[in-house]
FILO-544752 format. One record per residue: z, y, x of N, C-alpha, C in turn; residue number from 1; residue in one letter. Coordinates in pm, whole numbers, padded with zeros to 5 digits, m for minus. Atoms other than C-alpha are relative to their C-alpha. Last residue first. Layout:
FILO-544752
Z Y X Z Y X Z Y X NUM A
...
This chain:
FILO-544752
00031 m00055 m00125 07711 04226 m05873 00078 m00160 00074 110 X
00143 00064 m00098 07572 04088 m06177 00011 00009 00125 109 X
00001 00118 m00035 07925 04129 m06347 m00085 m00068 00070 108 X
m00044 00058 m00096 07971 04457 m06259 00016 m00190 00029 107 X
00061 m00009 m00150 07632 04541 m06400 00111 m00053 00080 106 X
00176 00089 m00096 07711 04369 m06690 00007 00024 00100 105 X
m00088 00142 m00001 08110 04530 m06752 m00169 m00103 00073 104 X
m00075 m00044 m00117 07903 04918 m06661 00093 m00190 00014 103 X
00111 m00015 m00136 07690 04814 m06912 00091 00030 00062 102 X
00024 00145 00043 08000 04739 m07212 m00120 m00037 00123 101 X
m00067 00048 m00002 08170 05061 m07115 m00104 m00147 00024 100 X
m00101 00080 00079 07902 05261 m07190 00070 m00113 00062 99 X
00091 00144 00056 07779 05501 m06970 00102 m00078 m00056 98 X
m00093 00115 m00029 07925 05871 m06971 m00079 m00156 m00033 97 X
m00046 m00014 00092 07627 06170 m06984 00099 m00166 00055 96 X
m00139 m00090 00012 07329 06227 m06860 00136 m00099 m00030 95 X
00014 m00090 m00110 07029 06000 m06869 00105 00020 00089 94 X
m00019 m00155 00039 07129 05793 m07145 m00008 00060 00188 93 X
m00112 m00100 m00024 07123 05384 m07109 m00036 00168 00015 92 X
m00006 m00181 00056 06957 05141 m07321 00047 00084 00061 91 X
m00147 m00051 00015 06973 04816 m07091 m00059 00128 m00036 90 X
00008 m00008 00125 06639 04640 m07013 00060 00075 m00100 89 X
m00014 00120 00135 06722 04506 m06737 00002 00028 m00107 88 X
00058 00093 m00036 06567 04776 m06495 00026 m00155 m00058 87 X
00164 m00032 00038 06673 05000 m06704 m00078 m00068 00050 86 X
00035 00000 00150 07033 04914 m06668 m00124 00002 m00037 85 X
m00022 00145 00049 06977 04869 m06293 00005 m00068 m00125 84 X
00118 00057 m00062 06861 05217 m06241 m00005 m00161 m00027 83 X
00061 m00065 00114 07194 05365 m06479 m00183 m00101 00030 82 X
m00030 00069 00082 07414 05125 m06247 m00101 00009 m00134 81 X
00042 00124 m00067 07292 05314 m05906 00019 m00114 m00164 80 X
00155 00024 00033 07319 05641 m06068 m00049 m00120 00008 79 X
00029 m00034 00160 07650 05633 m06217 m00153 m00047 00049 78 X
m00009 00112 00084 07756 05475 m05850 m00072 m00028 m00133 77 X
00095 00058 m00066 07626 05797 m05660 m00025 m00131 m00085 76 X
00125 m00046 00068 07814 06002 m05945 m00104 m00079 00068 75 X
00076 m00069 m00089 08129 05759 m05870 m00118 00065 m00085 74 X
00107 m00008 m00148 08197 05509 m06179 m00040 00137 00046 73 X
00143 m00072 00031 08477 05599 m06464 m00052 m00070 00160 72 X
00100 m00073 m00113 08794 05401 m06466 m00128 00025 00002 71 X
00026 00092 m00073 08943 05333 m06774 m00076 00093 00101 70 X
00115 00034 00014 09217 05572 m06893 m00107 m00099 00079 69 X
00118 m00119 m00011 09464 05784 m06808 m00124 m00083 m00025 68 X
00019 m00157 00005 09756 05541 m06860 m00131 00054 00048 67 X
m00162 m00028 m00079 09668 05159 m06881 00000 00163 m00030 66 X
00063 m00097 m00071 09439 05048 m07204 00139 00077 00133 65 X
00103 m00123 00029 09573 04735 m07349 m00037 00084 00087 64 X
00091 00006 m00001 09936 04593 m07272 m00176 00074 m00037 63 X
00113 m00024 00080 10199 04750 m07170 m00116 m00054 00015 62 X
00142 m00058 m00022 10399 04594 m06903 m00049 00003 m00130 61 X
00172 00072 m00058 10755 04508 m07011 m00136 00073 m00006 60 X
00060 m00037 00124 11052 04729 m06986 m00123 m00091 00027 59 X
00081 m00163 00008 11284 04575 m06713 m00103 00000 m00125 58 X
00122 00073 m00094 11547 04297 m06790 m00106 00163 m00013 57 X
00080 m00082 00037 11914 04409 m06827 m00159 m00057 00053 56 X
00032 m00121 m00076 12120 04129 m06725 m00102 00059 m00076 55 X
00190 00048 m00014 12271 03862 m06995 00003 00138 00084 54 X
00026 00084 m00076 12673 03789 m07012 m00149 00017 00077 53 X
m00077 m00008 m00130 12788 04048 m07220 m00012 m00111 00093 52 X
00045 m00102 m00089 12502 04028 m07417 00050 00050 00108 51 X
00080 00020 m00086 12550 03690 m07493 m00120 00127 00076 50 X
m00043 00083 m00070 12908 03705 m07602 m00152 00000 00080 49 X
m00083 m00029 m00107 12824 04015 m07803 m00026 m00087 00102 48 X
00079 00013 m00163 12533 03874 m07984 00058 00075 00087 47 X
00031 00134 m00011 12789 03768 m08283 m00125 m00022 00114 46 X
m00102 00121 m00078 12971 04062 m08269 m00070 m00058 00028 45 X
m00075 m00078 m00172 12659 04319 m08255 00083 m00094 m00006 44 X
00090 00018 m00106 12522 04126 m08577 00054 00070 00162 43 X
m00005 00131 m00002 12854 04167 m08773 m00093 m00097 00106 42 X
m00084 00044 m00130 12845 04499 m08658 00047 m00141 m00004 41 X
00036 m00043 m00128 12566 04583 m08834 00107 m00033 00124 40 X
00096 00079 m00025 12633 04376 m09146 m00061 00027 00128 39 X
m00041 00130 m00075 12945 04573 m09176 m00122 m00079 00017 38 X
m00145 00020 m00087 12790 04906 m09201 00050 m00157 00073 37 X
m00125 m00075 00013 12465 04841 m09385 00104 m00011 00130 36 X
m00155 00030 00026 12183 04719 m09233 00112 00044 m00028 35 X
m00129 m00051 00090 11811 04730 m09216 00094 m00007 m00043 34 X
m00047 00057 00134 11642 04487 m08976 00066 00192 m00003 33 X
m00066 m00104 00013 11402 04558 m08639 00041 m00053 m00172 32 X
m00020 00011 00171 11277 04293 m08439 00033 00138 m00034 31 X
m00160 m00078 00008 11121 04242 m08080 m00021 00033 m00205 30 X
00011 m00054 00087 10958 03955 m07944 00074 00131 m00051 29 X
00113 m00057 m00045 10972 03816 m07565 m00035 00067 m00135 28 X
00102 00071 m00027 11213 03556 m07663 m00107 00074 m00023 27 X
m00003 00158 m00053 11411 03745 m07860 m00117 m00028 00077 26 X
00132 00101 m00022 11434 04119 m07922 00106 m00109 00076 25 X
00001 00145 m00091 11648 04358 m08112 m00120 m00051 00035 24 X
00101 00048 m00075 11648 04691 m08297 00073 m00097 00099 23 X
m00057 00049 m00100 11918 04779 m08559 m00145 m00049 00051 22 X
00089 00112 m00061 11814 05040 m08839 00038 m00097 00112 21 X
00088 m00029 m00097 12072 05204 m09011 m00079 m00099 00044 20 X
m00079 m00124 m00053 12357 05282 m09312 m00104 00026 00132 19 X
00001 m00003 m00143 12130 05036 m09525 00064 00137 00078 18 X
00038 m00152 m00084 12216 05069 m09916 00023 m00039 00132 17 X
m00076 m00167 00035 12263 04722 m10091 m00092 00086 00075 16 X
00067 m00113 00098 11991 04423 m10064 00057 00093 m00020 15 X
m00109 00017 00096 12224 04181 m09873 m00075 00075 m00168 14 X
m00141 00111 00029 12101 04070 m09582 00009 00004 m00143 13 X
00070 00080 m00009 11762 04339 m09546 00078 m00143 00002 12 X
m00020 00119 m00065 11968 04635 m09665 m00057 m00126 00054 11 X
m00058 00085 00118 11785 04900 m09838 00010 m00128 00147 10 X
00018 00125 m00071 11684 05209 m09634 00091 m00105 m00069 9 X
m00160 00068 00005 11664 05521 m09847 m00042 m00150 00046 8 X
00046 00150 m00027 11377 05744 m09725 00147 m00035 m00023 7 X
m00096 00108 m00063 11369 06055 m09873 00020 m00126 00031 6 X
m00028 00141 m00002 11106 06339 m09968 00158 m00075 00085 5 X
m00085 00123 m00070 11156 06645 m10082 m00062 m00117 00006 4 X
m00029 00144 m00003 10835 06890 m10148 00117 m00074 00055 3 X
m00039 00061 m00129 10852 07269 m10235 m00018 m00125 m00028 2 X
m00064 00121 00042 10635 07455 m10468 00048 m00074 00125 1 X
């Protein structure tokens, strides 16, 4: 048995049939509408004038987690943080990656 699906994009002006998506941002936000034909270039005229005027600004910093991840502690470090955990009390695992949330204590005690 085969499956179709289809996405029909419905105007967000007008309620007809959307020919495409248009992406924008303001003021540090960004949008996205469904638009037929003329409703798409109705929007492109009318932020012509201030696109042809405005410079390209760079992609903004992601927020959240950066690429590869958070930084892990040294094996000398692992140990030194694991001794301190236990010495306050702190659940921590032999082996094995320490949690995030001890590793934020200890650096805050330091």
């Amino acid at each position: 048995m085969a499956t179709q699906i289809q996405t029909l994009l419905i105007d967000d002006l007008d309620g007809g049939e959307a020919k495409e998506t248009v992406q924008f941002a303001i003021d540090g936000t960004s949008y996205e509408i469904d638009l037929n034909d003329k409703n798409a270039r109705n929007l492109r005229e009318a932020l012509s004038p201030f696109v042809s005027s405005a410079r390209k600004a760079e992609a903004p910093v992601a927020r959240g987690r950066k690429r590869g991840g958070a930084q892990r502690p040294s094996r000398d470090k692992s140990s030194e943080i694991r001794a301190w955990a236990k010495a306050h009390g702190l659940n921590v695992s032999e082996r094995g990656r320490i949690a995030s949330h001890i590793v934020a204590q200890y650096e805050a005690a330091q």
